[in-house]
N, C-alpha and C positions, 0 to 999 in steps of 0.2 A: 526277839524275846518279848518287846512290850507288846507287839504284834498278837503273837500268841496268844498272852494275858489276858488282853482284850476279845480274842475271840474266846475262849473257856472261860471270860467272865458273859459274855452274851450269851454264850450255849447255856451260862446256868442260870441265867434272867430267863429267858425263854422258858425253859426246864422248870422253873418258880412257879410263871405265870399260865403255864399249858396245866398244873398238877391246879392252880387254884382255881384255873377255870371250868377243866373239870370236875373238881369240887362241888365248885360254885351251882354247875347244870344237874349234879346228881340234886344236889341239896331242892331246885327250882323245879324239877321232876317231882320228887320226894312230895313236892304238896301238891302237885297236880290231879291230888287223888280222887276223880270223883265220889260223890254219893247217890246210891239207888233210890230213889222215890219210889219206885216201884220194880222188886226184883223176881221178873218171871218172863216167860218166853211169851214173844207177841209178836206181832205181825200185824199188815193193814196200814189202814187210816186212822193212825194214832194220835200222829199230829199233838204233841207239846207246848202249849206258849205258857208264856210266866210275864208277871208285873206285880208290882211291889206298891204297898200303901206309902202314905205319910210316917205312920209310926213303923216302917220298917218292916213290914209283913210282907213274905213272899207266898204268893200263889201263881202255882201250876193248874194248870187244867189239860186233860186229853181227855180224847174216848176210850171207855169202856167198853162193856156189850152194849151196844144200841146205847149209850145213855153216858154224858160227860161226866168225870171224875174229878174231885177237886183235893188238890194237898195244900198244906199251909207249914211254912218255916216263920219262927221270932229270930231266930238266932244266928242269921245270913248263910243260911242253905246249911248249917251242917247236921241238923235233925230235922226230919219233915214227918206232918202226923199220917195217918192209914189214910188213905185215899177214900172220900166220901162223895157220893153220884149226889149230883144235881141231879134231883127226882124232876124239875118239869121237862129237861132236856129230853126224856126219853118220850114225852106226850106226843102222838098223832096230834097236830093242832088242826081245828074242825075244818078248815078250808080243803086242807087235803085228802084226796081218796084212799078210801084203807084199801091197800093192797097184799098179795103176799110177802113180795120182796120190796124191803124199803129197807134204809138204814138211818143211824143220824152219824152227820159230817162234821168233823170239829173245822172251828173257825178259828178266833184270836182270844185274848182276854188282855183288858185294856187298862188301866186308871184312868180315870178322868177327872179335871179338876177341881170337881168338888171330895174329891178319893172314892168314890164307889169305884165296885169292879164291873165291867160292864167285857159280860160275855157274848161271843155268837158262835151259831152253829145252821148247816143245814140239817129239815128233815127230809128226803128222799126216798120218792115211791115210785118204784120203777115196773111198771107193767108196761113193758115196748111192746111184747109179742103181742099183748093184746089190744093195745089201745092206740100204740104207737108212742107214749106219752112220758116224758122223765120228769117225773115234777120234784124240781126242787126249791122248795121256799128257804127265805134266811129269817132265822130268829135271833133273841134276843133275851137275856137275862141278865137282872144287876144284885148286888150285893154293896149292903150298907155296914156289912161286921164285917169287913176281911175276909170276905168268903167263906161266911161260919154258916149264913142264909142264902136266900135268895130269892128275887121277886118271880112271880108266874110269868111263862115265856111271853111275848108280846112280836109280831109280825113286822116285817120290813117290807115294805113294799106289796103286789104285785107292781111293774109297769105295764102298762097295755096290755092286762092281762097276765102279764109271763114275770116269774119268778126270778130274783137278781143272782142267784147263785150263791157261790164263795167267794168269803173275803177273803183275800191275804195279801201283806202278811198284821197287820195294824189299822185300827178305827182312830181318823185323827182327830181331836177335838177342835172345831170350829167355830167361829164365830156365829155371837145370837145363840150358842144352846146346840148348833147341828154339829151331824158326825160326817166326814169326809170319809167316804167307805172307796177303798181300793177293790174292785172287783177281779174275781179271775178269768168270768170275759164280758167284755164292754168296755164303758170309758168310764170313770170313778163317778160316782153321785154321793149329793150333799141329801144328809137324810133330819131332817125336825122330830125329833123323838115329841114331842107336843101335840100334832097338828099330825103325824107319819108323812107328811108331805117330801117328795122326793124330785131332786136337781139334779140333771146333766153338770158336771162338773168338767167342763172342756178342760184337757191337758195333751196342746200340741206342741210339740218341739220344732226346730228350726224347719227341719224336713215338712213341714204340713201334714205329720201324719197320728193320727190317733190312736196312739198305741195302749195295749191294755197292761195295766200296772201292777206288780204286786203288794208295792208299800210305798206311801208318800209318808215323808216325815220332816217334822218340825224342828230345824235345829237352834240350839242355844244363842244365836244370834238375829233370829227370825227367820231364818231364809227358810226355802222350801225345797227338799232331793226328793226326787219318783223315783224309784226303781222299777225299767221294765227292761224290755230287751236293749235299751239303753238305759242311762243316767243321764236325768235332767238335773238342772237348779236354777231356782227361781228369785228373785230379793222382792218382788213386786206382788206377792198373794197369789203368785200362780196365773198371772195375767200375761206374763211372758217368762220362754224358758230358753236356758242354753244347754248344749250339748257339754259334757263332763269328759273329758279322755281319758285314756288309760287307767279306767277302771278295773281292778283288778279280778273281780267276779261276774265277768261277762258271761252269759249261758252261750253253748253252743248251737241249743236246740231249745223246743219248747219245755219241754219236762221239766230242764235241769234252770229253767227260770226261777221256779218255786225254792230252790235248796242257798237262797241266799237272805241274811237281815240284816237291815241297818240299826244302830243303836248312835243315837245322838248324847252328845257327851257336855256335861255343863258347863265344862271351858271352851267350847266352841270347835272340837275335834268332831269326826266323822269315826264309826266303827264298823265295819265291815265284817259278818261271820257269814261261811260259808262250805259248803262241802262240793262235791265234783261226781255225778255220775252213780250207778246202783250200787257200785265196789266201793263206795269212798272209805278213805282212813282217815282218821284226824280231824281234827276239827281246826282251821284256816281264819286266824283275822290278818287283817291290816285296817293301821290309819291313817287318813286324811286328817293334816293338821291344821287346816284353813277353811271351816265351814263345808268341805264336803268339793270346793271343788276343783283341788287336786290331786292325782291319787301317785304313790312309786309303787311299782313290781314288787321292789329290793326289799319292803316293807314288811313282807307278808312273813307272819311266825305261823307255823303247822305245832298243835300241842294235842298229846295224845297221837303222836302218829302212827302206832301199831293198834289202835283201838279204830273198831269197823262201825261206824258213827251213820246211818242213814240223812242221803242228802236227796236223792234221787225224789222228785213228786214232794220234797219237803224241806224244813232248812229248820237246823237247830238254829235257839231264839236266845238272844244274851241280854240283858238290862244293866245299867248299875246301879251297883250297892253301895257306893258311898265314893269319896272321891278318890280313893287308890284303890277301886278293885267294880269290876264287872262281875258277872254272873252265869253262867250259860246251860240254859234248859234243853237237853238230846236225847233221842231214842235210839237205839237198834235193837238188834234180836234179841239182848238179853233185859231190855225193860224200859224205865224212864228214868233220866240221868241227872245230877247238877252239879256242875264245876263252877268252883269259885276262883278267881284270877287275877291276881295284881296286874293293874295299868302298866306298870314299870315292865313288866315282862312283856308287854309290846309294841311299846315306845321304843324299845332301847334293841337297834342291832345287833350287837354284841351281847346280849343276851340268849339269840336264837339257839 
């Protein structure tokens, strides 16, 4: 009999605990509601980034037609204002040939730490048939009001002539005033906004090989993580690196290199977002809770899983907002996105 008791008092502990935790996941969905930045049907090279001031301003930037778009939140993503073109992004800058087909390419948008915003982009003229020729230069534009302005675009480079391409996915602020630019092919260069003078930034891993990066970033406790078709980190400035394992956003191919970001966290955690492939659903973190460099599987939370989230050639971008919550800027077919996201929700297994 006591037998019994015991198991139809566990059946209804169970019973308690399955009804509260279902609760609990409706409730944790219930805010997982994104907001439209931009609500209309698009396609392309859209490409979203987002960073945040000192006094707590968010701005998003993508492309428009030909020419980058900029929105701004005060109020941690849950009202954003109409999307306003940065008018020099759409300028032909004089070095390159007017042709008929060209486009502009969105790059990143950064803080830096004096809090300007410091945008890039390429312009792209592409006359192959007749000239054989893809020219693409990387620009540059900053904003000293939150992205209310913005200064006249300004040139990165040529090297030996030839254009540095796209950044992605982050410009990282370096020592002396330069920017460490992640390139999408080559090997990262240190660029002197002063002087436009431009460095080889050698980043070999153990292998000897030079591989090309989409994001090096700076974490809360100095160190240094690259993302390319591996994960390095560094404690030495990037003068020696070790391999990272079981990283959980490995691309399988080149393409799907692009659809991943890191977000460094000010207690000294690593954030990982990413998506999988042209189908993807959902949007994918896990963290690293040791500087970046260890990562579990078991970790990963999928939020918004039935929502069709573009990763493919691209990677929704997450920052945080304050110490209990990240942010994360996404596109797909139906526009430009921001989800706002309590820490707690992917720290904690049992919250999956």
């Amino acid at each position: 009999m006591n037998l019994q008791r015991a198991a139809q008092t566990r059946s209804a502990a169970v019973a308690v605990v399955s009804v509260f935790l279902s609760l609990f996941h409706a409730g944790l969905a219930a805010q997982e509601k994104p907001v439209s930045i931009l609500a209309a049907r698009i396609g392309g090279h859209i490409h979203p980034s987002i960073c945040r001031t000192e006094n707590g301003t968010l701005v998003v930037v993508y492309k428009g037609a030909n020419v980058l778009m900029c929105s701004r939140s005060t109020d941690d993503g849950e009202t954003w204002t109409k999307p306003e073109p940065i008018a020099t992004s759409a300028r032909r800058p004089d070095v390159i040939r007017e042709v008929k087909k060209f486009e502009v390419y969105p790059g990143t948008a950064d803080t830096l730490p004096d809090d300007r915003i410091l945008v890039t982009w390429n312009f792209i003229a592409d006359d192959k048939a007749k000239d054989g020729y893809y020219e693409r230069a990387l620009l540059y534009s900053m904003s000293s009001d939150q992205g209310q302005s913005w200064t006249e675009q300004q040139l990165i480079g040529p090297v030996d002539e030839k254009h540095l391409g796209a950044v992605r996915h982050n410009v990282l602020p370096w020592a002396e005033g330069q920017w460490l630019l992640p390139l999408r092919v080559g090997p990262p260069q240190l660029f002197d906004p002063r002087s436009g003078k431009l460095t080889v930034f050698p980043l070999v891993g153990p292998d000897g090989k030079q591989n090309e990066f989409q994001q090096i970033s700076r974490t809360a406790k100095g160190s240094l993580v690259a993302m390319g078709p591996v994960l390095l980190h560094s404690t030495d400035e990037g003068k020696s690196w070790g391999n990272v394992d079981d990283f959980p956003a490995v691309p399988d191919k080149r393409d799907n290199a692009e659809g991943r970001f890191l977000t460094t966290l000010k207690d000294g955690r690593v954030l990982v977002t990413w998506g999988i492939g042209s189908d993807n659903k959902g949007l994918r973190y896990n963290l690293s809770l040791d500087d970046g460099q260890t990562w579990k599987a078991d970790r990963t939370v999928t939020l918004l899983p039935e929502t069709r989230i573009t990763a493919r050639y691209y990677s929704a971008r997450t920052i945080q907002l304050d110490d209990a919550h990240v942010g994360t800027a996404f596109m797909n077919g139906d526009g430009v996105h921001f989800l706002k996201v309590e820490l707690k929700r992917l720290a904690m297994p049992s919250l999956r």
